[in-house]
N, C-alpha and C positions, 0 to 999 in steps of 0.2 A: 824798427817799426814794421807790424806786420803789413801784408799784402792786402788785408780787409781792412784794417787801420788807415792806410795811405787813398784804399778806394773810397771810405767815407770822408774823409779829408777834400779828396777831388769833385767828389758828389757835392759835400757843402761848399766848394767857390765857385762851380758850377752856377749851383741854385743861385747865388749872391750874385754873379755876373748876369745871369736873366734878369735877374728881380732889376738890376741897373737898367739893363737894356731896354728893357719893357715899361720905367718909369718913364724912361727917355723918348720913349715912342722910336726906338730906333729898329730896324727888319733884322729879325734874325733867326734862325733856323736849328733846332736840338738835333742833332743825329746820332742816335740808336743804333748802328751799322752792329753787322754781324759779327763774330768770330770766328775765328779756322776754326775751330773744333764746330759751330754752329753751321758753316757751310760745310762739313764732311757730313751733312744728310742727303745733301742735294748731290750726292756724286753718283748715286746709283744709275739713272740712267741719261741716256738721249731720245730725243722726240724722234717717233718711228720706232723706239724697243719695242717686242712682242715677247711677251710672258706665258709661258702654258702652267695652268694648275689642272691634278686630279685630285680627286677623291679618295678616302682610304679606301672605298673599294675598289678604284679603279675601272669604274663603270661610266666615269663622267669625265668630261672635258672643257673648261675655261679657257678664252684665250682674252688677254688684255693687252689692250696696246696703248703705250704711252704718246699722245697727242697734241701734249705741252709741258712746256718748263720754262718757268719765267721767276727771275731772281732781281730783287731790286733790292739793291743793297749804296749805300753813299760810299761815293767812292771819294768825297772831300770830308770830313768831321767839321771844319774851322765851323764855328757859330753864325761867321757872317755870311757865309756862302748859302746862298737861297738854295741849294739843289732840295728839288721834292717838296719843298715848300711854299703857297700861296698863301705868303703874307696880308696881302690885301683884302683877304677873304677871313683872316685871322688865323691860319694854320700855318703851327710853326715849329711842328714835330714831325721829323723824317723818320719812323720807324721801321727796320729793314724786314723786308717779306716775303715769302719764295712759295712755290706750288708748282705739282705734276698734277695734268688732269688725263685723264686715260678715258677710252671706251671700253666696256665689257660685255664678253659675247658668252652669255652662257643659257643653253637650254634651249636655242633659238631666240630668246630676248637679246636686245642692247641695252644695257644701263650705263652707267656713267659712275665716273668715279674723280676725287683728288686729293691729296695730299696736300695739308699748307704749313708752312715753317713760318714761324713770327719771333722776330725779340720785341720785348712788351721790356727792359730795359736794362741800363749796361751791365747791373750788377750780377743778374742771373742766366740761366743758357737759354735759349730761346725754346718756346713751345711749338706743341703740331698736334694737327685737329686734322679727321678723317672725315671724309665721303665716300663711303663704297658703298654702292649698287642698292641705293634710296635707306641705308641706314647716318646716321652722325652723330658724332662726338657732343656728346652733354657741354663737356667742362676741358681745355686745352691740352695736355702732359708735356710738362720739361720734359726734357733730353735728357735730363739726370736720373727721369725714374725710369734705370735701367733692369734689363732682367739677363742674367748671363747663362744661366742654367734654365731649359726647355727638354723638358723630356720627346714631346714631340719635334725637335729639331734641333739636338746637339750639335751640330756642326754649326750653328749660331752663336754667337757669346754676346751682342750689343744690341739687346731687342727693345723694343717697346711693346708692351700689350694692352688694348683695347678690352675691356673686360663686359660683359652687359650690361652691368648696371652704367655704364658711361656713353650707352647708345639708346640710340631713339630714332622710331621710323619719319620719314616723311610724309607730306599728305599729298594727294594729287598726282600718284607716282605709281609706277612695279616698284616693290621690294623684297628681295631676296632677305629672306628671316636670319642675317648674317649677328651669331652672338660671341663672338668673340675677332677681334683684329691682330696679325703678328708682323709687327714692321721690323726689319733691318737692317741698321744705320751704313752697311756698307753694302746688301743684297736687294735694299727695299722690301716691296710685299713679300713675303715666304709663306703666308698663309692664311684660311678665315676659318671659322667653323659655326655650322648650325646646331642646331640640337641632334642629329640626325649623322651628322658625316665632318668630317675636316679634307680642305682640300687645300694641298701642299703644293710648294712651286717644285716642276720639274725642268723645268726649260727658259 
């Protein structure tokens, strides 16, 4: 039997043990918890990192400092165990969630920045959605849509990119005209670029 065979199999006595539960009016809790492979994004850094980026021309200077990191993830699965769940309220999906929020010093401005990691559910690898410096993410991207070859940054091989058509400014905000994003599952940020200039991690 294969390994997707066996996952839909557990998927359908799943579904049939809620549908019991739930006729029965009995508290019970879904937990969505993470995976190793879905937590090796959140390894990059610790609260208090300081990141320097320049510019290709080397005339500019960024510094971001990571300000949080907060990982919730179920550390019990069993269905009856209420962890993360207000039943009484009628929520009764624990789905695991992680983010780095940073400050960013660039130009003499502060903007703000974070990073979020979500499983949306068991069967696929969890997504992650940007905030940097008043632009964001349209639409989530797996962790599967990887990019391994970067001409601007070979020494990367597990990126993710952010492309413009999947960003959009903020209102009521500075926004740095940021159109392109490069994350790195095991270096984090490595880079952004405007129309104008790309500014690479140095430090």
């Amino acid at each position: 039997m294969s390994k997707r065979t066996i996952l839909n199999v557990w998927t359908a006595l799943m579904l049939s043990i809620l549908g019991v539960l739930s006729s029965c009016s009995l508290p019970y809790c879904k937990k969505i918890p993470f995976s190793k492979n879905d937590l090796s994004w959140m390894n990059p850094y610790l609260i208090g990192d300081t990141l320097i980026f320049a510019n290709s021309e080397n005339i500019e200077f960024d510094t971001i400092i990571v300000t949080q990191k907060i990982i919730n993830n179920p550390s019990n699965t069993n269905i009856l165990n209420l962890e993360g769940c207000n039943w009484m309220e009628g929520d009764n999906e624990y789905k695991a969630n992680a983010e780095y929020e940073f400050v960013i010093h660039h130009s003499g401005k502060i903007y703000k920045g974070m990073f979020i990691l979500e499983k949306i559910n068991n069967a696929d690898p969890a997504v992650v959605s940007f905030a940097l410096m008043g632009r964001y993410t349209k639409e989530p991207i797996s962790t599967s849509n990887i990019v391994r070859d970067l001409s601007d940054f070979p020494q990367y091989k597990w990126n993710i990119i952010v492309p413009e058509s999947n960003l959009y400014s903020g209102k009521h905000q500075s926004v740095f005209p940021i159109s392109i994003i490069y994350w790195n599952r095991d270096a984090g940020l490595i880079g952004y670029k405007t129309s104008l200039s790309c500014y690479k991690l140095i430090k």
